[in-house]
C-alpha positions as CSV (number, residue, x, y, z in Angstrom):
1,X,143.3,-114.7,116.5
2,X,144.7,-113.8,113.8
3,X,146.3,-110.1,112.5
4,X,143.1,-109.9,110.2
5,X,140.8,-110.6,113.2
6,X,142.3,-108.3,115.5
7,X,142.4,-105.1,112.9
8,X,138.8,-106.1,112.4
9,X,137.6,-106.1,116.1
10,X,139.7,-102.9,117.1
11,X,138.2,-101.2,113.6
12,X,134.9,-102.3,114.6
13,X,134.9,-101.6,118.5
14,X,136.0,-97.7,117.2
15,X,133.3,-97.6,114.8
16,X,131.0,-98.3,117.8
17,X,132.6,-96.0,119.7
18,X,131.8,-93.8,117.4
19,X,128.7,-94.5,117.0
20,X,128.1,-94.4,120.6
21,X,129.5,-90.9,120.5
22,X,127.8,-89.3,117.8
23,X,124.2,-90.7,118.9
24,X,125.3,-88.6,122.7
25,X,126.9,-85.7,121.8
26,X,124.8,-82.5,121.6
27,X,127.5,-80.2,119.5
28,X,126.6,-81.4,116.4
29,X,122.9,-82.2,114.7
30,X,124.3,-83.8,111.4
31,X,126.3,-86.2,113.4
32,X,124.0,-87.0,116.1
33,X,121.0,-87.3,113.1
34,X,123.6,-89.3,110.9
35,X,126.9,-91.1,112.7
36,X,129.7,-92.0,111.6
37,X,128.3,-90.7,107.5
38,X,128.1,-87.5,109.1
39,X,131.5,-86.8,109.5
40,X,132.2,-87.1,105.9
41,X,130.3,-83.5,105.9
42,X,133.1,-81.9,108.0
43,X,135.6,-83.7,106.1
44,X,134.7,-82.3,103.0
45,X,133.8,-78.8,104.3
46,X,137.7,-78.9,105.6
47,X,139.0,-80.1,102.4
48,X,136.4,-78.2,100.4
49,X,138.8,-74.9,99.4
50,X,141.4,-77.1,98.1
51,X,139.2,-78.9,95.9
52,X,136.8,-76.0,94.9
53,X,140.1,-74.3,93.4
54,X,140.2,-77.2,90.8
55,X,136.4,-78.2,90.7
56,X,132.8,-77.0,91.2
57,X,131.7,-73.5,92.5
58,X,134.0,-70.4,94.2
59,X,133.3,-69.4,97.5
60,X,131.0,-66.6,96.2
61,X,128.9,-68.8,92.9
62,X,126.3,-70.6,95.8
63,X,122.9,-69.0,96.3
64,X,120.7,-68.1,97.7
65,X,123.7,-67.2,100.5
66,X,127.4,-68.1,99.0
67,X,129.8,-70.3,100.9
68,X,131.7,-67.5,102.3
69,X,128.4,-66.3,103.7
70,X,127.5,-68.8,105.2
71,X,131.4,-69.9,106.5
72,X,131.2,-66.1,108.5
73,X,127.5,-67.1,110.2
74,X,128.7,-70.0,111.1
75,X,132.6,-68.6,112.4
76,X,130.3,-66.1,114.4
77,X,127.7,-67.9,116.3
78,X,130.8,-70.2,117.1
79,X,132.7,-66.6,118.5
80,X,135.5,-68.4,116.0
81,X,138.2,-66.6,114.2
82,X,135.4,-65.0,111.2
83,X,138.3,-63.1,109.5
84,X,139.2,-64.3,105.8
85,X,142.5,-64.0,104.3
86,X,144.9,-62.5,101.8
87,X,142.2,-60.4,100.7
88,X,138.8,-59.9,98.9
89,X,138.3,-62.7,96.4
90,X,135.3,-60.5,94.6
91,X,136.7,-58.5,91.4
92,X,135.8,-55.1,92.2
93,X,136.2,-53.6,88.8
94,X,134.0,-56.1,87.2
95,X,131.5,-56.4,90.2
96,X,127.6,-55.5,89.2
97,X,126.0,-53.3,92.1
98,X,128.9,-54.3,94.5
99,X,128.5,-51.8,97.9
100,X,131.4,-49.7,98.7
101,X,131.2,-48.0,102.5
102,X,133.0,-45.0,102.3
103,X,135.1,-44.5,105.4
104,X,135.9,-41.4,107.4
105,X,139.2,-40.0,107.7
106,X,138.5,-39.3,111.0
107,X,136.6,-42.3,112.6
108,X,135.1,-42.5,116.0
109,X,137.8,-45.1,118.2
110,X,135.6,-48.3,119.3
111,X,136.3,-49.1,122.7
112,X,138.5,-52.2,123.7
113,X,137.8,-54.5,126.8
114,X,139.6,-52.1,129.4
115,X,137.5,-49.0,128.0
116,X,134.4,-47.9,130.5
117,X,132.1,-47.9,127.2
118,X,132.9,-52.1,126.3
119,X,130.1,-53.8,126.2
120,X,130.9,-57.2,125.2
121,X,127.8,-58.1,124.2
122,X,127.8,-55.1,121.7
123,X,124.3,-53.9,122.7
124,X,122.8,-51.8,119.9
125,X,119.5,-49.9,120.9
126,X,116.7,-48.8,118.4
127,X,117.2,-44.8,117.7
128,X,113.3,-44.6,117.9
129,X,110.8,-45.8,120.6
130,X,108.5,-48.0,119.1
131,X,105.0,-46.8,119.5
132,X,105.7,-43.7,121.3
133,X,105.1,-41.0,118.7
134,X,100.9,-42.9,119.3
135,X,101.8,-42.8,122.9
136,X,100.8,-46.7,123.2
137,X,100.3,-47.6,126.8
138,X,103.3,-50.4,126.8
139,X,105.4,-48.2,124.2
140,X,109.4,-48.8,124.4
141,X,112.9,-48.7,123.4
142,X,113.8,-51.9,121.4
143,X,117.0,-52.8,123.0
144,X,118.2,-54.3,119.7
145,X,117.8,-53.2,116.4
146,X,118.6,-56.6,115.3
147,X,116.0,-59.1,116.1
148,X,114.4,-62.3,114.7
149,X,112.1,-62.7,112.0
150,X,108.8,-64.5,111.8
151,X,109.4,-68.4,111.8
152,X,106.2,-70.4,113.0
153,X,106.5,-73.1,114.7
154,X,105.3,-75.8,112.2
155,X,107.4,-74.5,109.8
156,X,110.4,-74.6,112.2
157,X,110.7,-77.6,114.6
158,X,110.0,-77.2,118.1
159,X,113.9,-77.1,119.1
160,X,114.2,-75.0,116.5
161,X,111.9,-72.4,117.7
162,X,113.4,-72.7,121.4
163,X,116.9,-72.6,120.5
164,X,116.4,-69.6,118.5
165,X,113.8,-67.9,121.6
166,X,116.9,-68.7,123.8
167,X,119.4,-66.7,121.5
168,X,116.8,-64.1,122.4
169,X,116.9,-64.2,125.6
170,X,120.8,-64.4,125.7
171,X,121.3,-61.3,122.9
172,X,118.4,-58.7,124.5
173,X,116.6,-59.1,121.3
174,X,112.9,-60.0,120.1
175,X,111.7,-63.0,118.2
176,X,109.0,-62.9,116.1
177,X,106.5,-65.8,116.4
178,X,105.4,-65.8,112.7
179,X,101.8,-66.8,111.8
180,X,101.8,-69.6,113.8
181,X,100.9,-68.4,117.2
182,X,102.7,-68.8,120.0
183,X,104.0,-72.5,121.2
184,X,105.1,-73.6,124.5
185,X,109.1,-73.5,122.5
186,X,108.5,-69.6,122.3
187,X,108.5,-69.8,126.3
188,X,113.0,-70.0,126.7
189,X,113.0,-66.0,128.5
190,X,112.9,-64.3,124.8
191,X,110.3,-61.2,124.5
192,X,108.1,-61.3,121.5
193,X,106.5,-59.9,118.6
194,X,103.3,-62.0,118.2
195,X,103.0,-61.6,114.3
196,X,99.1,-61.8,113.2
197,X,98.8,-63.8,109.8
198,X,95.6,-63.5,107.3
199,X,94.2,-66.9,109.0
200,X,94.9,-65.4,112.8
201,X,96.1,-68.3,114.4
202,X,95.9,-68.6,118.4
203,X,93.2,-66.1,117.7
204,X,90.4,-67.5,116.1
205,X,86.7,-68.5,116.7
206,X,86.0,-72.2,115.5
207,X,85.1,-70.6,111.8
208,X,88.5,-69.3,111.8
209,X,87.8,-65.5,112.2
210,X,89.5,-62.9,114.0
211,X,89.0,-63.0,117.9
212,X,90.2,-60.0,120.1
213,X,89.4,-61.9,123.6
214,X,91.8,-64.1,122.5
215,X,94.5,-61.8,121.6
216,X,93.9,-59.9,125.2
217,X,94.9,-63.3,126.7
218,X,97.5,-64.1,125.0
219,X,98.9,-61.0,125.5
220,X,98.3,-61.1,129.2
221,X,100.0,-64.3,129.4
222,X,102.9,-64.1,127.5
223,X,106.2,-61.9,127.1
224,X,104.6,-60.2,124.1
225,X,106.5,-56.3,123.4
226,X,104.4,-55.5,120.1
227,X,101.8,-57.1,117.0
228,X,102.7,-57.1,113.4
229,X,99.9,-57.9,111.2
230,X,101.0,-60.3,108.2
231,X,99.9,-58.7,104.4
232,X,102.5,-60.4,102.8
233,X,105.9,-62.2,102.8
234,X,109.1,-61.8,100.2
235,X,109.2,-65.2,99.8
236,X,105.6,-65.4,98.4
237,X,104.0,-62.3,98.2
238,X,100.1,-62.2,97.2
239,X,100.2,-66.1,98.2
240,X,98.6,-67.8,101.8
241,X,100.7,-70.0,103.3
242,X,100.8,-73.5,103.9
243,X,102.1,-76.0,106.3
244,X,101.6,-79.5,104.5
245,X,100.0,-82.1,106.6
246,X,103.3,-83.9,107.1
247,X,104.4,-81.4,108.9
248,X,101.0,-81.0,111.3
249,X,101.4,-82.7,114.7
250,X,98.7,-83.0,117.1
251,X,100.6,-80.2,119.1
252,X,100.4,-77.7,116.1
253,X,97.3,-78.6,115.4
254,X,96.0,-77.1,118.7
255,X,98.0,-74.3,118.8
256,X,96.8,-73.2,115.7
257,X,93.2,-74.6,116.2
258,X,93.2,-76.5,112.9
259,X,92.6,-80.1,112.4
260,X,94.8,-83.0,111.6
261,X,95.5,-84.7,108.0
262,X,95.3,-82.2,105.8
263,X,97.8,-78.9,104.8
264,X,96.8,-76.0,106.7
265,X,96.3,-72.9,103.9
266,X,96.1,-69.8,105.3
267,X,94.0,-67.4,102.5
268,X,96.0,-64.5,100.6
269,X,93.6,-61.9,102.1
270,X,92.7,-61.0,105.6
271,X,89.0,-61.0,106.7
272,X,88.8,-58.2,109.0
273,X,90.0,-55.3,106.7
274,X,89.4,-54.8,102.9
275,X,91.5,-51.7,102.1
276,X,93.5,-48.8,104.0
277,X,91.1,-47.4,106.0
278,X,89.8,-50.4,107.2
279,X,93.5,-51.5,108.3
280,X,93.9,-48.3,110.3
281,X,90.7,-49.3,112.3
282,X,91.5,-52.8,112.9
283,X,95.2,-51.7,113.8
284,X,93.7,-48.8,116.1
285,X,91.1,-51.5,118.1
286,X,94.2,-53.7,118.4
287,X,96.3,-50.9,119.9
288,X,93.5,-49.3,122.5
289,X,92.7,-53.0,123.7
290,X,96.2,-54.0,124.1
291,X,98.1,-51.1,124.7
292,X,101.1,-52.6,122.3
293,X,102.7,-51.2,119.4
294,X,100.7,-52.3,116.6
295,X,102.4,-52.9,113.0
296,X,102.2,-54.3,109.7
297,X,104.7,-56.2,107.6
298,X,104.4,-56.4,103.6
299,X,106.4,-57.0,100.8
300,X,106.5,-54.2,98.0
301,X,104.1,-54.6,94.9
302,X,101.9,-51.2,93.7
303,X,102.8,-48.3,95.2
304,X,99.2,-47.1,95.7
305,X,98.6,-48.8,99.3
306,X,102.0,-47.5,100.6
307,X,100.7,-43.8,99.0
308,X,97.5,-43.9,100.7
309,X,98.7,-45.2,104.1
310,X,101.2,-42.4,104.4
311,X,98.7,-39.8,103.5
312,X,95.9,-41.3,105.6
313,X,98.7,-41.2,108.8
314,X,99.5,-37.6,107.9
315,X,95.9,-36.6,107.5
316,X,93.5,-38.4,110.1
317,X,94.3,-39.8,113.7
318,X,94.9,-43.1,112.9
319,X,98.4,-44.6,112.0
320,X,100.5,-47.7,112.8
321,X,103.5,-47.9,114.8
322,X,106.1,-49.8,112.7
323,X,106.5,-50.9,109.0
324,X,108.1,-54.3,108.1
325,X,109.4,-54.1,104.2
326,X,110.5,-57.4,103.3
327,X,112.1,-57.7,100.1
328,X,111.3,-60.0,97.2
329,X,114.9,-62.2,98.0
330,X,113.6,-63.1,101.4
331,X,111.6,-66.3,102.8
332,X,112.8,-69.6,104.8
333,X,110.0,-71.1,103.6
334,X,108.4,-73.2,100.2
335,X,106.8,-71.2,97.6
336,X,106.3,-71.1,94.1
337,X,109.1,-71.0,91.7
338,X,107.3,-67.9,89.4
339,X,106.3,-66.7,93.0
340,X,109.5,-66.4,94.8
341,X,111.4,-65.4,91.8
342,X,108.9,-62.4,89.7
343,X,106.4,-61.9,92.3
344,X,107.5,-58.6,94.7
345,X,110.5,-56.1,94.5
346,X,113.7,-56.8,95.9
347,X,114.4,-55.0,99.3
348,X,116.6,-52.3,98.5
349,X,114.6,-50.9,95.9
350,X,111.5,-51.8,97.4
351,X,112.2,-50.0,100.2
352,X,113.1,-46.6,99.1
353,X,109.7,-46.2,97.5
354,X,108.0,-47.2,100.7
355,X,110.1,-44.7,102.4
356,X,109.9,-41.8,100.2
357,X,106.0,-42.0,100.5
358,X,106.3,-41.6,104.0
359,X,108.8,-39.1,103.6
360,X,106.4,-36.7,100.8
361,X,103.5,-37.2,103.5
362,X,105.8,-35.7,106.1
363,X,105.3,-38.9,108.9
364,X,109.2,-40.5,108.1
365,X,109.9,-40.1,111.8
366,X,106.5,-41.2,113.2
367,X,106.8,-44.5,112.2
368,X,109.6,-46.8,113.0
369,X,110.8,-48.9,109.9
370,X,111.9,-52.5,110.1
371,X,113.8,-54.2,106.8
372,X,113.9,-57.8,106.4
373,X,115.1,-59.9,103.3
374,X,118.5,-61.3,103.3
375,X,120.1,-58.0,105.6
376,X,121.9,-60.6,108.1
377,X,125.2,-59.4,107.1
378,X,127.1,-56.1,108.3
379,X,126.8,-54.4,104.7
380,X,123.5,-55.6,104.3
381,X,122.0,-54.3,107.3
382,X,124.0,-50.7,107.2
383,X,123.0,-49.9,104.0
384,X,119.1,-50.8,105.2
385,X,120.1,-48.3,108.3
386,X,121.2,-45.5,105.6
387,X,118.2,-45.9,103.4
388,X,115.6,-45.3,106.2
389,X,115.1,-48.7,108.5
390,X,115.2,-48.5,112.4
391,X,115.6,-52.2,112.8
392,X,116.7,-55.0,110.8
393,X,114.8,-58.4,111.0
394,X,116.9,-61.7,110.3
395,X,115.5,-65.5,109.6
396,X,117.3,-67.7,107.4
397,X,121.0,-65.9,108.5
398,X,119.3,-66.9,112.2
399,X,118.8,-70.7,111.1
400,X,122.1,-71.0,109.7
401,X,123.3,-70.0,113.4
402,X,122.0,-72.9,114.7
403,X,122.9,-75.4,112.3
404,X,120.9,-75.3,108.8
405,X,123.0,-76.0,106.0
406,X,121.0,-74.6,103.0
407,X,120.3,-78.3,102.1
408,X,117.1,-76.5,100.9
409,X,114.8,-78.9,102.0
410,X,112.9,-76.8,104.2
411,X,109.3,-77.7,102.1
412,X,109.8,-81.2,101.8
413,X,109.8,-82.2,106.1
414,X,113.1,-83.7,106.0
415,X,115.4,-80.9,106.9
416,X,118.7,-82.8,107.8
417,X,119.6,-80.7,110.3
418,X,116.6,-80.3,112.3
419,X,115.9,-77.1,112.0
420,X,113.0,-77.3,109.6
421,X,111.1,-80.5,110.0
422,X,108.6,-81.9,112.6
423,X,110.3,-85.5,111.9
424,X,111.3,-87.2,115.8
425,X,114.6,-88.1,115.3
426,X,116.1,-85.3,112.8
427,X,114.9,-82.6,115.5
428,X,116.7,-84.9,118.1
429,X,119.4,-83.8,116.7
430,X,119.2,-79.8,117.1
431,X,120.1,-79.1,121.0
432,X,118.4,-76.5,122.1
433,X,120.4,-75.0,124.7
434,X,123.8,-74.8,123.3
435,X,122.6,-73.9,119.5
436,X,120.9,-70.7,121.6
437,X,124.3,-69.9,122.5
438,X,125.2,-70.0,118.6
439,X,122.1,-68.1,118.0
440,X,123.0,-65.3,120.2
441,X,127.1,-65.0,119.3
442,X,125.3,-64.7,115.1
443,X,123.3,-61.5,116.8
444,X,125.9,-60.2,118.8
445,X,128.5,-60.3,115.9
446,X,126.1,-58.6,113.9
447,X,126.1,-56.5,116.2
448,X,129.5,-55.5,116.9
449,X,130.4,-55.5,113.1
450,X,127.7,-53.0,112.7
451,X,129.2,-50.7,115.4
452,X,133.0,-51.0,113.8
453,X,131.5,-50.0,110.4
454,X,129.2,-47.0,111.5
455,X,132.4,-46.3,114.1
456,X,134.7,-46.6,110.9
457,X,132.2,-44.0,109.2
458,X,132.7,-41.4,112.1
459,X,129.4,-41.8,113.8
460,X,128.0,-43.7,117.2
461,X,125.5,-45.7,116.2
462,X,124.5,-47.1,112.7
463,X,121.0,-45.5,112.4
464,X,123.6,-42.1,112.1
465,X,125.1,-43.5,108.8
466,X,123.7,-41.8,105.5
467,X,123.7,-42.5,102.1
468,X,126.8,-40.4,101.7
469,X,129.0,-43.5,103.4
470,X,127.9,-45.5,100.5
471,X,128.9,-45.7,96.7
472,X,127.9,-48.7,94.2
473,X,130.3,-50.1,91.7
474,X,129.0,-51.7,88.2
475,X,130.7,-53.0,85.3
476,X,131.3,-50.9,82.0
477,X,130.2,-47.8,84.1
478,X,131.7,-45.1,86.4
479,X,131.0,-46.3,90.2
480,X,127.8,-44.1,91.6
481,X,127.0,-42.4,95.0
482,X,123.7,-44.3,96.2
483,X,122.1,-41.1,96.7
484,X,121.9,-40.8,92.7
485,X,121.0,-44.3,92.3
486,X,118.1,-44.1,94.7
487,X,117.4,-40.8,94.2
488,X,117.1,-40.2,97.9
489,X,119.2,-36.9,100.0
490,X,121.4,-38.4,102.3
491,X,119.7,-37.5,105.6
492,X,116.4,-38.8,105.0
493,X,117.4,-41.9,106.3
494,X,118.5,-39.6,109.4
495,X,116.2,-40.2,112.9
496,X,114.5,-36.7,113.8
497,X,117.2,-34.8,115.5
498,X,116.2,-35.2,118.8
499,X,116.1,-38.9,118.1
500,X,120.1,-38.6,116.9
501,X,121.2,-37.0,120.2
502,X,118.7,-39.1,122.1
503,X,120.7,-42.6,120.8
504,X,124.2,-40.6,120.8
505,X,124.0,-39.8,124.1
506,X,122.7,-43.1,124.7
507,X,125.9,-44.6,122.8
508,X,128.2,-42.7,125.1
509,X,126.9,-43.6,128.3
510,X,128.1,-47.3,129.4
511,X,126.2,-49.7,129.0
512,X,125.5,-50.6,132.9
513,X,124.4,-46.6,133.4
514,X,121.8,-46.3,130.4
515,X,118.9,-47.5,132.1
516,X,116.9,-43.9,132.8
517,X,117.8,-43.4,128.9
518,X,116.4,-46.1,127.0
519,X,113.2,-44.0,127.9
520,X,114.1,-40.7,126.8
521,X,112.4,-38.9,124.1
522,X,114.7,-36.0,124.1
523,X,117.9,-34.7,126.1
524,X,119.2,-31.3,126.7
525,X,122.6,-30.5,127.5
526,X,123.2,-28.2,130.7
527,X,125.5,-25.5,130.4
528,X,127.0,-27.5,133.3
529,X,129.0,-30.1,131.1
530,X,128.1,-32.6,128.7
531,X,127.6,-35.2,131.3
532,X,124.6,-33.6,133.2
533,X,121.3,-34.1,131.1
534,X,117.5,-33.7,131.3
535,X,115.5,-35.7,130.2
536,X,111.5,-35.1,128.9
């Protein structure tokens, strides 16, 4: 044998090795999808800042999330050093609408590891209890006010869908089903939010209308917390959706009661309500036979509908539980070009209309407000807190936790890293167990940065932040408080006041002893001492 020989046979037993060990291991879905080819990704990735400072795009250039974004998701649902280093790379004199949080001089000291107030797991309770201003039978305190957005299975692959149900589980948060209905991979331990789309899917007759027997079952039989009825989605707003028949397995197809070979369109409208009034009934039969928090999620066109629903809630006895704005920059999923980029406002500024027309009806704090659209960062998601939200919904940041790669892909079936394809073996790739893990570290970081930022601002808990903390810098022009740019006072974003001691006392109780609180609607302090309370 000669030299040649044996560097060839030891080359080629370690490329087999390789092979062996890519095709087994569960870590990674690019390399167990592609061996050996996949670890050219990670090379480059590792190599990537020395040869972006020469060549192609800055950390900060890539959208729809930028490199930098997407380097902190990933650092996070690792629980791997996130911090970056020798400083911001952004220009902040020559930034356009770059968010400033304004820090107090005197914050609030988040508690370390030896403290009796640690939590390690950064727990984060809604201020508000969803569906108790209605009194709904199962009304509650959402124990996160980060949870995960709608993503059908169909859209997502199975392992997708169960990964991100165990993250669930693991963080104390929801997961919304999306339009799909609920599949056996919604089923890991995570509590629900069954999301109702225009073609009601799971809950259908055989013409494909709107069945309520249906929904009483599945809510009997599964972990669902609350509805949210689909109008409309950022990503394509005034647009069905549709799940091309490459995508439809015989498992979907059942779920969804739809048949096989041919894309599955759901219609831009919903059959069982025509306008505002009609919504508040259907929303109102849904609640009385359920007994669930009952809400609707919409991106922001005319004004009108969001000006007669607040005004219909103030003036009759009808009303639903929780709003969903999703903004314009949202979606996981295909759409239109003209659609996803004209169609719908963005979220910041399609929220604070929304808001103030709940605010000029007088119903702010009977409704609890969910934001959605690209909010899966700390800044993000305070400044949705400041403007008005109760809870912040996240998707794409979510997929990126367990492995996407914004290979953008998503509509085409052949998602590389499993996350959004129904193709055998680029799911095989996507391990469901330890990428829930990931899933839950993303949410928990949120979390946690969320805490040290509102902490940082002098307050307890984020929903306590106003627009004062907040200032927005632009180029050519004096920096302006975002109270002036949204023309909004800084405590209308506030919870009630009995909804802000409520949550503060909640935040200053440890985490083990907050049990008879999460319930609480209101809490007096004896004259006793601020640690005896009553609760109604």
């Amino acid at each position: 044998m000669t030299w040649l020989t044996g560097t060839l046979l030891v080359v080629g037993l370690g490329l087999v090795w390789m092979v062996i060990y890519d095709l087994t291991q569960r870590k990674h879905a690019i390399l167990r999808n592609f061996p050996i080819v996949g670890h050219f990704r990670y090379w480059l990735e590792a190599i990537g800042p020395e040869l972006r400072q020469y060549i192609v795009t800055s950390d900060n250039e890539e959208r729809p999330f930028s490199r930098a974004q997407r380097r902190w998701v990933y650092a996070s649902s690792k629980r791997e050093n996130n911090y970056f280093g020798f400083g911001t790379d952004n220009d902040l004199e020559l930034a356009s609408n770059h968010l400033i949080v304004k820090h107090s001089a005197f914050p609030v000291n988040t508690p370390n590891p030896t403290d009796p107030l640690y939590d390690s797991e950064f727990q984060l309770p809604c201020a508000k209890i969803l569906g108790g201003y209605r009194q709904r039978r199962h009304a509650f305190r959402p124990t996160s006010l980060i949870n995960i957005s709608g993503m059908s299975y169909g859209s997502l692959s199975g392992r997708a869908v169960e990964a991100l149900n165990r993250g669930a589980a693991l963080a104390g948060c929801l997961q919304n089903t999306g339009e799909g209905g609920v599949s056996p991979y919604h089923l890991a331990g995570g509590d629900l939010m069954l999301q109702l789309g225009t073609a009601y899917f799971g809950c259908r007759d055989a013409h494909g209308r709107f069945e309520l027997s249906k929904l009483k079952d599945i809510c009997a039989a599964y972990p669902i917390r609350a509805i949210e009825i689909k109008l409309s989605q950022g990503a394509k707003p005034g647009v069905g959706g549709l799940l091309p028949a490459s995508k439809i397995t015989k498992e979907i197809a059942a779920i969804r009661g739809i048949p096989m070979g041919k894309d599955c369109a759901s219609p831009s409208g919903h059959q069982e309500f025509h306008d505002v009034d009609s919504m508040l009934d259907f929303v109102e039969r849904i609640a009385d036979a359920t007994g669930l928090p009952v809400g609707i999620k919409s991106a922001v066109g005319e004004t009108r509908f969001w000006t007669e629903l607040a005004l219909q809630m103030a003036n009759t006895a009808r009303g639903v539980d929780f709003v969903t704005v999703d903004g314009g920059e949202g979606g996981t999923g295909a759409a239109p070009l003209v659609f996803a980029d004209h169609v719908a406002l963005p979220f910041k500024i399609g929220f604070a209309r929304v808001y103030h027309e709940f605010i000029d009806a007088g119903v702010h704090h009977h409704v609890v407000f969910n934001g959605s659209g690209k909010l899966g960062f700390p800044e993000n998601s305070l400044f949705a807190l400041a403007l008005g939200c109760d809870m912040i919904s996240v998707a794409r940041e979510a997929m990126l936790s367990i492995g996407c790669i914004q290979a953008q892909r998503c509509h085409t079936g052949h998602c590389p890293a499993g996350v959004a394809t129904q193709n055998a073996w680029l799911m095989r790739g996507l391990d469901p167990t330890s990428k829930g893990v990931r899933a839950a570290n993303y949410i928990a970081t949120l979390r946690k940065d969320l805490m040290r930022l509102s902490h940082s601002c002098g307050v307890w808990h984020p929903a306590l932040v106003t627009l004062d903390h907040f200032e927005l810098l632009n180029v050519g022009s004096p920096s302006k408080p975002a109270t002036e740019v949204f023309d909004q006072r800084a405590d209308w974003g506030l919870p009630s006041p009995a909804d802000q001691q409520v949550i503060r006392t909640i935040m200053q109780t440890p985490y083990k002893e907050r049990g008879p609180l999460m319930d609480a609607k209101s809490i007096k302090q004896t004259s006793l001492g601020s640690d005896l309370i009553s609760m109604n």
